[in-house]
N, C-alpha and C positions, 0 to 999 in steps of 0.2 A: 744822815748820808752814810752810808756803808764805806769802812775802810778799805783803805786799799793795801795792796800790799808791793813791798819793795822786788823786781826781778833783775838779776842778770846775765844776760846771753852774750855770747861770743862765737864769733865767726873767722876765719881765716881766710883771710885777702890774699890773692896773688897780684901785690901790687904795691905800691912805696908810697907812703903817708903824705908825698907833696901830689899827686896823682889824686888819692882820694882824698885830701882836704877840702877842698872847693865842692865836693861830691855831697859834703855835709853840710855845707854853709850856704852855701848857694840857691838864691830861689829855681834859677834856671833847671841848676845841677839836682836840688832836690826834688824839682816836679819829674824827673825823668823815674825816679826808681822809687820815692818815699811815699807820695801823695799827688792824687791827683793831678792837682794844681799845686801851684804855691806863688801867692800876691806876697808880696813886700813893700811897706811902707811906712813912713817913724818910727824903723827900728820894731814893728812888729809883723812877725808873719804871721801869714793867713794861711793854713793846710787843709785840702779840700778833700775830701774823701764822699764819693756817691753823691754828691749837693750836701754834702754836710761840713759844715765849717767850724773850724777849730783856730782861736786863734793862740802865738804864744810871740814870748819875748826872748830875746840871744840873752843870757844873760851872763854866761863866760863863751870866753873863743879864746885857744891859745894855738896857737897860727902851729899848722900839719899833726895836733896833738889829739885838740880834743872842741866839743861845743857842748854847749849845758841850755836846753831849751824849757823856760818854764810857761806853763798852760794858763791864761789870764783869768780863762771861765773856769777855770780846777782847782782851786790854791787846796794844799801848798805843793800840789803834785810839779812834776817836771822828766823831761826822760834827758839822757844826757847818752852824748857816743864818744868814745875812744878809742882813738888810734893807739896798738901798740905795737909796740918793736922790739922783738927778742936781738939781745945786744949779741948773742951768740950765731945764732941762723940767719937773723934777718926776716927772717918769718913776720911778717903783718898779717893784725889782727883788729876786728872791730869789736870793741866792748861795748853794748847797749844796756843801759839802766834805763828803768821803765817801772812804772807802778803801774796794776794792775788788780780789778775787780778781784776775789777769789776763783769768783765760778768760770771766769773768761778766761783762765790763765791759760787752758793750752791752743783756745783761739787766737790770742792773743803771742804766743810762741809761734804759730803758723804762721800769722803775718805776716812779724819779724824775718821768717824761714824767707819766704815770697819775696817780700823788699830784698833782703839782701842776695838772693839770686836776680831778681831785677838788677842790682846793682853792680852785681859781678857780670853780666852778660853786655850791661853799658858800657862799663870799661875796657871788657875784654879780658876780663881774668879767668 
């Protein structure tokens, strides 16, 4: 199986970490801008992308901070997002960790790009 490799991106929210927490954790919240769909059920989500299904486990949540999602059919991969908060401006931001194929890597940054403009257009930032 080809390794994968560790990425991570960062975005800037015009928004406050309790606003965008549910936006991450949420199946509702995360079928609007993440994937597809998104089923939940014993603590495991289903992310649905084109009829392709992906499933994964919460495996940290630190309430308006941060969520750590790992992939059931991937081990030991997992992508995780972070809320941050410059203690000086206020400025929020979201940190995406993500493993990634080599060769997919700037598909795979597009995505990322797509979602998180999805995400900022749902909220309103």
């Amino acid at each position: 199986m080809e390794q994968k490799v560790e990425i991570h991106l960062e975005y800037i929210i015009n928004s406050s970490p309790r606003i965008l927490f549910p936006f991450i954790q949420e199946p509702n919240a995360l079928s609007q801008w993440f994937a597809d769909d998104v089923n939940y059920k014993d603590g495991v989500y289903e992310f649905i992308w084109d009829d392709e299904s992906n499933r994964a486990k919460l495996i940290s949540s630190k309430e308006n901070k941060s969520v750590k999602f790992k992939w059931l059919d991937d081990d030991p991969y997992y992508f995780e997002i972070e809320i941050l908060q410059d203690e000086l401006t206020n400025d929020v931001a979201l940190s995406i960790t993500d493993f990634v194929k080599p060769d997919n890597l700037e598909d795979r940054k597009k995505i990322w790009d797509n979602s998180i403009g999805y995400l900022q257009s749902v909220i309103g930032a």
